[in-house]
C-alpha positions in Angstrom: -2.8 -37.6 -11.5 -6.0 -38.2 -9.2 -8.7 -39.9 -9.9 -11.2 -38.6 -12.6 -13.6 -36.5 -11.6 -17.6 -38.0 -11.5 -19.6 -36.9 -15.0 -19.8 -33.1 -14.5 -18.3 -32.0 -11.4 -14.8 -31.1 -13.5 -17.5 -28.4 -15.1 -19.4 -27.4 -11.9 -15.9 -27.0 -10.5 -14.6 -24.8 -13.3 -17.8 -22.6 -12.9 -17.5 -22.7 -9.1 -14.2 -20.9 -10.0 -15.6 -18.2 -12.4 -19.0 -17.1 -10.3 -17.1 -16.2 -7.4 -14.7 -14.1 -9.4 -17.5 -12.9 -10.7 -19.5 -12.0 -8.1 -16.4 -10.7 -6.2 -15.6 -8.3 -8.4 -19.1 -7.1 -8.8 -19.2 -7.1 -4.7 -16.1 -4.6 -4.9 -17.5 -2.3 -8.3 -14.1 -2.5 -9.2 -11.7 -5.9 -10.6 -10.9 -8.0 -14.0 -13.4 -10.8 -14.1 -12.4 -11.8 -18.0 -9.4 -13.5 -16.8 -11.1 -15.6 -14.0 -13.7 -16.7 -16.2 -11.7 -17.6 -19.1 -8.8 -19.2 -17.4 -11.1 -20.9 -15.4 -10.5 -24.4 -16.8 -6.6 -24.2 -17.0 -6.1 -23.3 -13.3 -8.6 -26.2 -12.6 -6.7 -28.8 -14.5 -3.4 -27.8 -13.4 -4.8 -27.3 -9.6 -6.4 -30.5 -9.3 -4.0 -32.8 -11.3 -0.6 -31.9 -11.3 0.3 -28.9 -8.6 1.5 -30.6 -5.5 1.1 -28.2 -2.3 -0.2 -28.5 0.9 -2.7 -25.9 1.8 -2.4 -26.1 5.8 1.5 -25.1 5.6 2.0 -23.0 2.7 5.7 -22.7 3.8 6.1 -26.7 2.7 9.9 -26.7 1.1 9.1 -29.3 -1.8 5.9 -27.6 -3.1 5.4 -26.7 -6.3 5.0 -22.9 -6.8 2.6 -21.0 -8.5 2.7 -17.8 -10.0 -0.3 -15.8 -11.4 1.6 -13.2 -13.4 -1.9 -11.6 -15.1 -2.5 -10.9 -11.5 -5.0 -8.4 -12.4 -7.0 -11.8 -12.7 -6.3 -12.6 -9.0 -9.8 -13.5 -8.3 -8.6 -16.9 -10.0 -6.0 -17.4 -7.6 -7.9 -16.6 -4.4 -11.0 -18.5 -5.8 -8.7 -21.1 -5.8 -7.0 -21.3 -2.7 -10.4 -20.8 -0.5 -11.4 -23.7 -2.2 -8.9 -26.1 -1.8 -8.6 -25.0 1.8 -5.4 -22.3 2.5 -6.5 -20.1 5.5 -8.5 -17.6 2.8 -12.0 -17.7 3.8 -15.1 -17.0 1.9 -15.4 -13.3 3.9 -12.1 -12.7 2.7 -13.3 -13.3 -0.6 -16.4 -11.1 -0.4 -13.9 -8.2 0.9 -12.1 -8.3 -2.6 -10.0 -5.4 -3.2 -11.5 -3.5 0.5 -8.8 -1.8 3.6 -7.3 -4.4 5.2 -8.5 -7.4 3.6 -6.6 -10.2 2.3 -7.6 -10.5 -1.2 -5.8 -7.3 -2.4 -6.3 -6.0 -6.1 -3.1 -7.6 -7.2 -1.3 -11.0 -5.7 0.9 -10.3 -2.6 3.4 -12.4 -1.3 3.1 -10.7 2.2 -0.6 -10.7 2.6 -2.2 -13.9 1.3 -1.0 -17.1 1.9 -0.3 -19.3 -0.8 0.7 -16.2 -2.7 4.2 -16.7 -3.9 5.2 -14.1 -5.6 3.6 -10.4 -5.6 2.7 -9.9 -9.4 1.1 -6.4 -10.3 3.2 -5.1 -13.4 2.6 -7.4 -16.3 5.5 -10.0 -16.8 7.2 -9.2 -13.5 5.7 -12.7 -12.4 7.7 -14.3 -15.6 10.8 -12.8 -14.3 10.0 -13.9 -10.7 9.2 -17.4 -12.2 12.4 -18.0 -13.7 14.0 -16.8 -10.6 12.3 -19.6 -8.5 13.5 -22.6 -10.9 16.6 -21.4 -10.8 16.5 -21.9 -7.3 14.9 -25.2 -7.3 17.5 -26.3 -9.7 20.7 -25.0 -7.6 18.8 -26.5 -4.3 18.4 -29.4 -6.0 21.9 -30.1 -7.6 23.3 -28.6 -3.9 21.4 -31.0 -1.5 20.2 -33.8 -3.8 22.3 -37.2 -3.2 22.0 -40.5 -4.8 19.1 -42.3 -3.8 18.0 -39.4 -1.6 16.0 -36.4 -3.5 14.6 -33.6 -1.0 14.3 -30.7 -4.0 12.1 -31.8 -6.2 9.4 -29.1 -7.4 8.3 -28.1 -10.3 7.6 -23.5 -11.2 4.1 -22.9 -12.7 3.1 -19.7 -14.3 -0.6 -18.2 -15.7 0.5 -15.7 -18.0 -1.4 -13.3 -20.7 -1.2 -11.6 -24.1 -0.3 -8.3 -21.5 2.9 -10.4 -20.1 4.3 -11.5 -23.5 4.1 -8.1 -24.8 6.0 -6.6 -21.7 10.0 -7.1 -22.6 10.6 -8.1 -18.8 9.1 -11.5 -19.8 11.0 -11.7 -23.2 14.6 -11.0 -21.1 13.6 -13.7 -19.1 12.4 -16.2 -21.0 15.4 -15.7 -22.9 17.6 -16.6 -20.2 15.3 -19.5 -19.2 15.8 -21.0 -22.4 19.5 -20.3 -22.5 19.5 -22.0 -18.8 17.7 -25.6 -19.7 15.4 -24.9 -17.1 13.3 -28.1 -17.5 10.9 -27.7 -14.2 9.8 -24.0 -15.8 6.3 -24.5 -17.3 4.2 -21.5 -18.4 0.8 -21.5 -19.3 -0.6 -18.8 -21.5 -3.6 -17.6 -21.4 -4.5 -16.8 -25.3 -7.3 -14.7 -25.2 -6.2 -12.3 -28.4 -7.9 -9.4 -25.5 -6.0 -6.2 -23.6 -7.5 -2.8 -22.2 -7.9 -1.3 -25.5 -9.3 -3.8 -27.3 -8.4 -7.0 -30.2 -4.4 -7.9 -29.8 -4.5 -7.1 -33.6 -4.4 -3.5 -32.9 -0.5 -3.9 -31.8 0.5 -7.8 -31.1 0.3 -9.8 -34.5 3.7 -12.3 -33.4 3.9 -15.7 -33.4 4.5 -15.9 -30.0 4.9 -19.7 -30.2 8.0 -19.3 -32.6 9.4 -16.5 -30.3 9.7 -18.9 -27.5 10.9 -22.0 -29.5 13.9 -19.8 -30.6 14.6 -18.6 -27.0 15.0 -22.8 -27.0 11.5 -23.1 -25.2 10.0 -26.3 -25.8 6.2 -24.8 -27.2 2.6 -26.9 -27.2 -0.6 -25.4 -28.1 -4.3 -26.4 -26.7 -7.1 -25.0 -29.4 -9.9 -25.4 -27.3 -9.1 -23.7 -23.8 -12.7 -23.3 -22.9 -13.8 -26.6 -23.0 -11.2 -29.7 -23.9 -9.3 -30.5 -20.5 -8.4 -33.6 -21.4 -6.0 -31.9 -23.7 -4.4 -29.3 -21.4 -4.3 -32.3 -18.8 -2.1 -33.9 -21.6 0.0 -30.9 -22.6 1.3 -30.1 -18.8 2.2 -33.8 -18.6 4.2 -33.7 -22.1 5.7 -30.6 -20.4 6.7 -32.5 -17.6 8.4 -35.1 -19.6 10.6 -32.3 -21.5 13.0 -32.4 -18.8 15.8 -30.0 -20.5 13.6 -26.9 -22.2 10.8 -24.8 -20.5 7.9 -25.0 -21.4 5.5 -23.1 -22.8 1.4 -24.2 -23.5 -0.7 -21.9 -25.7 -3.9 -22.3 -24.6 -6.9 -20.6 -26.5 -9.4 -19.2 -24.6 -12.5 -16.6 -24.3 -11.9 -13.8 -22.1 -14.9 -13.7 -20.1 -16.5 -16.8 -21.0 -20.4 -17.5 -20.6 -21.2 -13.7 -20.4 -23.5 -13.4 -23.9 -22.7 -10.3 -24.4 -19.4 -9.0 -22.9 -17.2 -12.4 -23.5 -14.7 -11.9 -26.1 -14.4 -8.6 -25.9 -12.4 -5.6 -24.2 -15.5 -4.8 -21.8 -14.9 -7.8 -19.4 -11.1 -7.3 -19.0 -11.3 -4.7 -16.8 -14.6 -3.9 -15.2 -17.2 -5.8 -13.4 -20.0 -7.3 -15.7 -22.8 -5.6 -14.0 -25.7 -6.9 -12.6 -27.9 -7.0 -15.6 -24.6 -8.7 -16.9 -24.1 -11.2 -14.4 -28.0 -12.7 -14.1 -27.8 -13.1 -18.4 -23.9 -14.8 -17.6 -25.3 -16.8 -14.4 -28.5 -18.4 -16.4 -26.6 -19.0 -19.9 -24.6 -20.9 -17.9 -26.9 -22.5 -15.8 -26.0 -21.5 -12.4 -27.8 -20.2 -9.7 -29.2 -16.7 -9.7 -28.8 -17.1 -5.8 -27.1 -16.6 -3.3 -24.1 -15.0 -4.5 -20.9 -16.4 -4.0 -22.3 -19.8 -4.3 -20.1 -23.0 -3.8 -22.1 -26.3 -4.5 -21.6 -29.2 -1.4 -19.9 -31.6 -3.6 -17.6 -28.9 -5.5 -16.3 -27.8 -2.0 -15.9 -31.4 -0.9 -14.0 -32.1 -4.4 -11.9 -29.4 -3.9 -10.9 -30.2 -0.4 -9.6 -33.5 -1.6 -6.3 -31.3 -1.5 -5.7 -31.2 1.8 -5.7 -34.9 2.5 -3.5 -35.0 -0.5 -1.4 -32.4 0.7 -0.7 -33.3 3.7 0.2 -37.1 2.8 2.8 -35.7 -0.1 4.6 -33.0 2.8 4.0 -36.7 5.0 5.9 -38.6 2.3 8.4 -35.7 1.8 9.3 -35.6 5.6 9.9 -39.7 5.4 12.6 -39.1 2.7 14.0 -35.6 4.6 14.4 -38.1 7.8 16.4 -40.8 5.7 18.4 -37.7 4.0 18.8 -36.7 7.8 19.9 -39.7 9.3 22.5 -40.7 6.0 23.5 -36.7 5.7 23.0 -35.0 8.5 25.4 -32.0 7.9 24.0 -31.3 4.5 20.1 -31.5 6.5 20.8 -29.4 9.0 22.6 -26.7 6.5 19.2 -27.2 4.5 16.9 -26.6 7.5 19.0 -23.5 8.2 19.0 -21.6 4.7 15.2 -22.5 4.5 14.7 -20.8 7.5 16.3 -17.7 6.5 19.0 -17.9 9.2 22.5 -16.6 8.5 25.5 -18.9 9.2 27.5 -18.4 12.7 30.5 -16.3 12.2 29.9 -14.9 9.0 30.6 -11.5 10.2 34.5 -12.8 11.1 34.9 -13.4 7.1 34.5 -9.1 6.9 37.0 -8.3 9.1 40.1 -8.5 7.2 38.9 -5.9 4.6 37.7 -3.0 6.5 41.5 -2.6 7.4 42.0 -2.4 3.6 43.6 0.8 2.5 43.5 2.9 -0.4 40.5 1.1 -3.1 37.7 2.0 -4.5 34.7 1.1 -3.0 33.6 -1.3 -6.0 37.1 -2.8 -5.1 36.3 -3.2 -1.7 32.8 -4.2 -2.6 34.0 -7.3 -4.7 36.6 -8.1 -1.4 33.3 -8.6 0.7 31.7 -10.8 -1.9 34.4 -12.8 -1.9 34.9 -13.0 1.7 30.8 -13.9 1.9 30.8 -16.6 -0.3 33.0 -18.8 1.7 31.0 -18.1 4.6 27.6 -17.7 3.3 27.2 -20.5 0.9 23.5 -19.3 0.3 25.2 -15.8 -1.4 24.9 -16.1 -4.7 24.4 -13.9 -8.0 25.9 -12.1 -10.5 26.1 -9.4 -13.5 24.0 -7.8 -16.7 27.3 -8.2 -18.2 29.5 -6.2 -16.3 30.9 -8.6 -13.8 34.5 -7.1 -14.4 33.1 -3.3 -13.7 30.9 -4.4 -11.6 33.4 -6.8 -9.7 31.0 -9.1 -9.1 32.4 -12.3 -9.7 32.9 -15.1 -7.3 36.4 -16.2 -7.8 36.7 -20.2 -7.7 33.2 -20.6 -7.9 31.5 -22.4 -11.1 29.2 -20.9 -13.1 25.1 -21.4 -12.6 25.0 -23.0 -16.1 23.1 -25.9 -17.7 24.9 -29.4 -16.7 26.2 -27.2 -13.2 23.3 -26.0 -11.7 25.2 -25.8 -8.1 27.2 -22.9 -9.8 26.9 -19.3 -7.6 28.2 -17.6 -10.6 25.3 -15.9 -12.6 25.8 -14.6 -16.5 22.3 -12.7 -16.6 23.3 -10.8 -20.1 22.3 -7.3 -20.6 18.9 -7.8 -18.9 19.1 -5.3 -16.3 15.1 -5.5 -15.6 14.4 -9.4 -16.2 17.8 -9.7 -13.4 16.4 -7.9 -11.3 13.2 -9.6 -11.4 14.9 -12.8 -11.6 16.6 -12.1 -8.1 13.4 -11.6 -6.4 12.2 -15.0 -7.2 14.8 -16.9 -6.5 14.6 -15.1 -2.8 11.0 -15.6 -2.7 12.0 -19.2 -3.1 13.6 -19.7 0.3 17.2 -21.1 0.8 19.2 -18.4 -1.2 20.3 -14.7 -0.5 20.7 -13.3 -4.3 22.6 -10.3 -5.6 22.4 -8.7 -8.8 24.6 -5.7 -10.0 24.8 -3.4 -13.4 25.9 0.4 -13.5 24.2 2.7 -10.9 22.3 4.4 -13.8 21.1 1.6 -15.2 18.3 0.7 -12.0 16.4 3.1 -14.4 15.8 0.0 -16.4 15.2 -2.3 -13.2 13.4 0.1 -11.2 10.2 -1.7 -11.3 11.9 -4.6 -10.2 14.0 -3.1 -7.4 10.2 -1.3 -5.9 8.8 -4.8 -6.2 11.9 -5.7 -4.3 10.8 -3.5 -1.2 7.4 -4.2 -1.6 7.7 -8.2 -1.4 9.9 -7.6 1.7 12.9 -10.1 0.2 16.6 -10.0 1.1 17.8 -8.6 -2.3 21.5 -7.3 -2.3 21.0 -4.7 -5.7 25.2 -4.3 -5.9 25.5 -0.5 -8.3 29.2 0.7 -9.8 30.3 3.6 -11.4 28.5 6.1 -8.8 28.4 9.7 -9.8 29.8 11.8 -12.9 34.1 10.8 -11.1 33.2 8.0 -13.2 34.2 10.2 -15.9 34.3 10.1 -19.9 31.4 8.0 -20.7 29.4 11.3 -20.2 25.9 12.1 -19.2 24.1 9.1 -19.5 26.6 7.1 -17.6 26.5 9.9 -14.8 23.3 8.7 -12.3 23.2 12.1 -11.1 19.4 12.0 -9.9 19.4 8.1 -9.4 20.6 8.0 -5.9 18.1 10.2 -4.8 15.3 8.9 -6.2 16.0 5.0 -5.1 15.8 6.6 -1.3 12.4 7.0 -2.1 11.5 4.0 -2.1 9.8 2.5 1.0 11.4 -0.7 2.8 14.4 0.4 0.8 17.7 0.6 2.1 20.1 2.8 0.0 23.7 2.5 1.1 26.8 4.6 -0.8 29.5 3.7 1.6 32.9 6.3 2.1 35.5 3.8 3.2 36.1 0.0 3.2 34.8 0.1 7.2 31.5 1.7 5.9 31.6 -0.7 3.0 31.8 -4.1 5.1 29.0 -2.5 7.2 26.6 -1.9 4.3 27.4 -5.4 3.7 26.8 -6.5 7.2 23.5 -4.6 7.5 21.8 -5.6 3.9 22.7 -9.5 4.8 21.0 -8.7 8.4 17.8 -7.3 7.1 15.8 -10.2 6.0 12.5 -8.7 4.9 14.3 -5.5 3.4 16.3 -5.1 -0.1 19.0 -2.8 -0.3 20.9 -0.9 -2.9 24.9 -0.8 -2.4 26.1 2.5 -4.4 29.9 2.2 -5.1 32.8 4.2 -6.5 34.5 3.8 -9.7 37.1 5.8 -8.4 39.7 5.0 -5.6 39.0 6.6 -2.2 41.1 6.7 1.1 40.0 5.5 4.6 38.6 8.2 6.2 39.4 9.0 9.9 37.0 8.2 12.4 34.4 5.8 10.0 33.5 3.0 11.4 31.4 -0.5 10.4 29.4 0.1 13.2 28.2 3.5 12.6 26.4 2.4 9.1 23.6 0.5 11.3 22.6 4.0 12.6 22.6 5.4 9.1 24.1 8.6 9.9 26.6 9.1 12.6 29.5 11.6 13.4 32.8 11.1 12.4 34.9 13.9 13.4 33.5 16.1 16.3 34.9 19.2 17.9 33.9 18.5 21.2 31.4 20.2 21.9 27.4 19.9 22.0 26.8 22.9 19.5 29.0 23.2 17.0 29.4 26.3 14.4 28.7 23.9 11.5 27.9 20.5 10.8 29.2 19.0 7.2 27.0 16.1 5.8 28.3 13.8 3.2 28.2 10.8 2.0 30.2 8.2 0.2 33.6 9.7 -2.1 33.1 13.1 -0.5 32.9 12.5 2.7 36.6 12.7 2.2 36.7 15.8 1.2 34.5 17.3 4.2 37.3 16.0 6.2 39.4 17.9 4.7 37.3 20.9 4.6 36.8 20.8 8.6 40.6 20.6 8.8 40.9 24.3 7.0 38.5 25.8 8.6 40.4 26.6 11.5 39.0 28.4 14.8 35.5 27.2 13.6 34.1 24.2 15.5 32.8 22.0 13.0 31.0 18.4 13.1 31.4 15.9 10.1 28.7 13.7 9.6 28.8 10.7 7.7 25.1 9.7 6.4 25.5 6.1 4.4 21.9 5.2 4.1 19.4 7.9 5.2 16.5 5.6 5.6 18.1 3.9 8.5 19.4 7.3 10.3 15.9 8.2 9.7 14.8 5.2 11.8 16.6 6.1 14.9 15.0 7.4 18.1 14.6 11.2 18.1 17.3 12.1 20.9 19.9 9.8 18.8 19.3 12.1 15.4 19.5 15.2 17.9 22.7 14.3 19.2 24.2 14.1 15.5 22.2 16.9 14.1 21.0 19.3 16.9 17.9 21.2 16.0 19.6 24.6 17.7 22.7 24.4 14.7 20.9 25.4 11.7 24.8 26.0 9.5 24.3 22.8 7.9 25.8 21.8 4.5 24.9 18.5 2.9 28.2 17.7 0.4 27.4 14.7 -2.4 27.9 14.4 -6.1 24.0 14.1 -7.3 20.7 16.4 -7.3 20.5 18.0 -4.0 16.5 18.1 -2.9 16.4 15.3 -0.9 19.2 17.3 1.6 17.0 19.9 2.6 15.4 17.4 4.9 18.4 17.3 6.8 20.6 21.2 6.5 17.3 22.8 6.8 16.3 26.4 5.1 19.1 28.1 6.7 21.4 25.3 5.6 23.2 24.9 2.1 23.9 22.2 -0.5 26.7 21.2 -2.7 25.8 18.8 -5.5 25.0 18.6 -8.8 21.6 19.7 -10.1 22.2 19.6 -14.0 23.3 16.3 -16.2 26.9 15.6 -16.0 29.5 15.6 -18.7 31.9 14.2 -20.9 35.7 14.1 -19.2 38.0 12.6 -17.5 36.7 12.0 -13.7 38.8 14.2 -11.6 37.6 17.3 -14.0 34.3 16.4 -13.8 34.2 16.2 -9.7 36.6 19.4 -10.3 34.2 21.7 -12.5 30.8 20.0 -10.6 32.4 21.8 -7.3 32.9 18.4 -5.6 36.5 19.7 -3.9 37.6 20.7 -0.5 38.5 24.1 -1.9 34.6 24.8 -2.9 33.1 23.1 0.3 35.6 25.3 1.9 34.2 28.5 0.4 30.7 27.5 1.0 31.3 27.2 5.0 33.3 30.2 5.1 30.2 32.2 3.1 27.7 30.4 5.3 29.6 31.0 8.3 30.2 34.9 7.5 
């Protein structure tokens, strides 16, 4: 810890920290300045006496991380880093929530640095959290030698009475617990306060209890507001737990110092209001002028950080050059995953299974991940308990379990949403390339995690089985028949569903390639043939033309994707003096990408007999057969049967795709 603060300054500091979330939000009209105000003392304690960062390289490997999950409260954060001296000024403070600015209404890992994480939905920052110490703890068992220690960070989280209630943060914290992940410590902000009013209304837990039976180790502070010597004291008794998380309830006042808002519902999510402010501003003795105000000795307190910071990152490159010089393999293999670079001659590891045969494509899938992980020893990941559907499992690998940390083997339960969350942060920690996998249908229950995916711009490999209603008995709520189509909506998505094991090693290739862009891999239950003229190279274009009849203008184009790209084959085959182009389309987002004259040439404006074949709700193919074009899918729920008479009675055969050319071509 650093030296104590002179008589005063700890409580000119905190304030310093609550006024310009205050007047930021009331700059903007718009904001949550009951968070900021409350938490105020908390994030200053934690800030400038245990988090270890370095605020002129906010990429520093060994830092601690931070994670705001309130991040409606994100004044606190950005208070907090202009202060101790990241590259957020005090303009960019006063443009709170404005176009362009870099103090969005919500953390964002890709627009503010320091940001770690992007937190918007309540206890996806839990999720992400727990992610990130799982990654310090598999670094740090990986790399870590005797008498050398170059991961060595500890996961710090803000969290509120919204988060708990959410039951992202409850699937994650359970794992957590489960996991022993001792450098996990959670502060909670207590404030008994949400949008509609007293906690009573709906949230009457012990949360406390609830976390010391997920095997949290649980501390309370009474006095939030005022008594930092005592959260001082609790994060170090955290630190000392070295086998639980840990989780400090810390009682506070949402909005604290406003006479007549504090306490209450009306400073959670609205600005105070200028009568507001001046009665909050003199009750707590601060200047009525100028706004944003930042006292000459708080500033030069605060800035204490980056002489501190930048002799810990010194200290820390000392022992990286002895690591270095004693192991310089495992250095430069460190270096490289931290920099987000992808081994040489990974690709070579593929090649053998894209001349696989007959498989289904989970098959194949579970071939590649297997071929990855001895070439990619970053690739790691695993289940919501369906590793032997999904065929997700990493054979000869250990398990990521207490006491073997290095394991690449993840058991994430049923906990579709929390995994999926999970994944994020332990890519937003740097050094790893996760995966996660469940049932196709089941991103329903990640979704928000898979968005936040694409939105934070991480390489996120979302691995989805059992693909359409050919996966058969389990009946309609097994049967994703919309799901495909609404994950391509996504932005900085990519959604792959692969025919053939060639288009399943390129999914592969491209998702690993694309650093600052999740994808989705869509894959069959069922077995599927190779399919004549697919190739791994053709999935980087996203849509691309597998059998041609050589010509520029064909009679009729057939689009499919995935299982039934097969069976447009086929149908070309019987359609016999007709000229007619197959197109396979494995990830529309990335055929959508290419230049104009490339999607001409595959799809030429002047052929308007288009018909889009795939086993799932058919709006999205009008973008590509046109008005005067046709769909085959499947715009109702599925049903209970064996596969084959499901894909039989949904029309998904070459005898129906035949019947539709002939009537479109008549």
């Amino acid at each position: 810890m650093t030296v104590a603060a002179p008589p005063n300054l700890d409580q000119l500091a905190i304030n310093t920290i609550r006024f310009l979330a205050v007047d930021a939000v009331q700059k903007a009209k718009s904001g949550h300045p009951g968070l900021p105000m409350g938490a105020a003392p908390m994030a200053y304690v934690l800030w400038q006496n245990f988090l270890k960062f370095n605020p002129r390289n906010p990429q520093w490997p060994d830092r601690d991380r931070f994670v705001l999950s309130a991040g409606h409260g994100c004044m606190l954060q950005y208070a907090l880093l202009h202060l101790t001296g990241y590259d957020v000024s005090l303009e960019d403070l006063k443009q709170f929530r404005q176009w362009g600015s870099i103090t969005p209404g919500h953390p964002e890992n890709f627009e503010t640095p320091g940001v770690e994480v992007t937190t918007g939905p309540l206890g996806q920052g839990v999720g992400n959290a727990v992610g990130l110490a799982i990654a310090e703890a598999h670094l740090a068992a990986r790399f870590n030698k005797p008498g050398h220690t170059i991961v060595d960070h500890y996961t710090y989280v803000i969290l509120g009475d919204g988060c708990n209630m959410e039951g992202i943060a409850s699937e994650a914290a359970s794992l957590a617990g489960h996991l022993k992940l001792g450098k996990l410590i959670m502060l909670y902000d207590s404030n008994h306060i949400s949008i509609d009013g007293n906690t009573d209304i709906a949230f009457t837990e012990d949360v406390g209890k609830r976390y010391e039976a997920y095997g949290w180790h649980v501390q309370k502070v009474a006095d939030g507001n005022h008594d930092l010597v005592a959260i001082g004291e609790a994060i170090a008794q955290a630190k000392a737990v070295t086998d639980k998380p840990s989780l400090i309830i810390v009682e506070t006042t949402i909005g604290y110092g406003s006479p007549n808002k504090a306490g209450t519902e009306g400073v959670h999510g609205a600005p105070l209001g200028p009568e507001e402010v001046k009665l909050t501003k003199e009750n707590l003795g601060w200047p009525l002028e100028p706004d944003f105000y930042i006292p000459e000795e708080v500033l030069s307190h605060f800035r204490q950080a980056v002489t501190k910071g930048a002799a810990a990152e010194a200290a820390w490159n000392e022992k990286f050059a002895a690591y270095k010089q004693a192991y310089p393999t495992e250095a430069a293999e460190f270096e490289r995953i931290m920099r987000g670079e992808l081994p040489p001659g990974w690709k070579e590891a593929l090649a053998p299974v894209a001349a696989t045969g007959k498989e289904s494509t989970r098959n194949l899938s579970k071939f590649c991940l297997n071929a990855l992980a001895g070439a990619i020893p970053e690739l790691l990941g695993g289940s919501a308990d369906l590793a032997h559907s999904n065929m997700t499992y990493l054979k000869g690998i250990p398990e990521f379990q207490p006491g073997s940390y290095e394991g690449r083997n993840f058991r994430f339960g049923v906990r579709e949403h929390g995994m999926g969350a999970i994944a994020n942060g332990m890519a937003l920690h740097g050094g790893l390339i996760p995966y996660d996998a469940t049932f196709l249908i089941f991103t329903d229950y990640m979704r928000a995690a898979i968005r936040l995916s694409a939105l934070s711009q991480v390489r996120v490999l979302h691995v989805m089985t059992h693909d359409s209603v050919a996966l058969g008995e389990d009946g309609p709520t097994h049967q994703p028949v919309e799901t495909t189509a609404s994950l391509r909506l996504i932005p900085n998505l990519y959604v792959f569903r692969p025919a053939d094991a060639r288009e399943t090693v390129g999914s592969y290739q491209v998702a690993l390639e694309a650093a600052k862009t999740p994808s989705v891999l869509i894959f069959t239950r069922q077995a599927v043939n190779p399919v004549p003229g697919t190739s791994v190279e053709g999935v980087a274009k996203g849509g691309y033309i597998v059998v041609d009849c050589g010509c520029d203008h064909p009679d009729l184009i057939l689009i499919a994707t995935g299982s039934e790209l097969e069976l447009a084959v086929q149908a070309a085959a019987q359609l016999t003096g007709k000229k007619v182009r197959v197109v396979s389309m494995p990830c529309t987002k990335l055929f959508d990408a290419q230049p104009q004259e490339y999607r001409d040439s595959v799809l030429p404006p002047a052929v308007t007999k288009r018909i889009s074949i795939e086993a799932g709700v058919t709006d999205g193919w009008y973008k590509y057969v046109g008005l005067a074009g046709k769909t085959l899918g499947i715009d109702r729920f599925g049903a209970s049967a064996p596969g084959p008479v499901c894909m039989e009675k949904f029309g998904m055969t070459v005898a129906n795709v035949v019947q539709a050319a002939q009537a479109l071509l008549d």
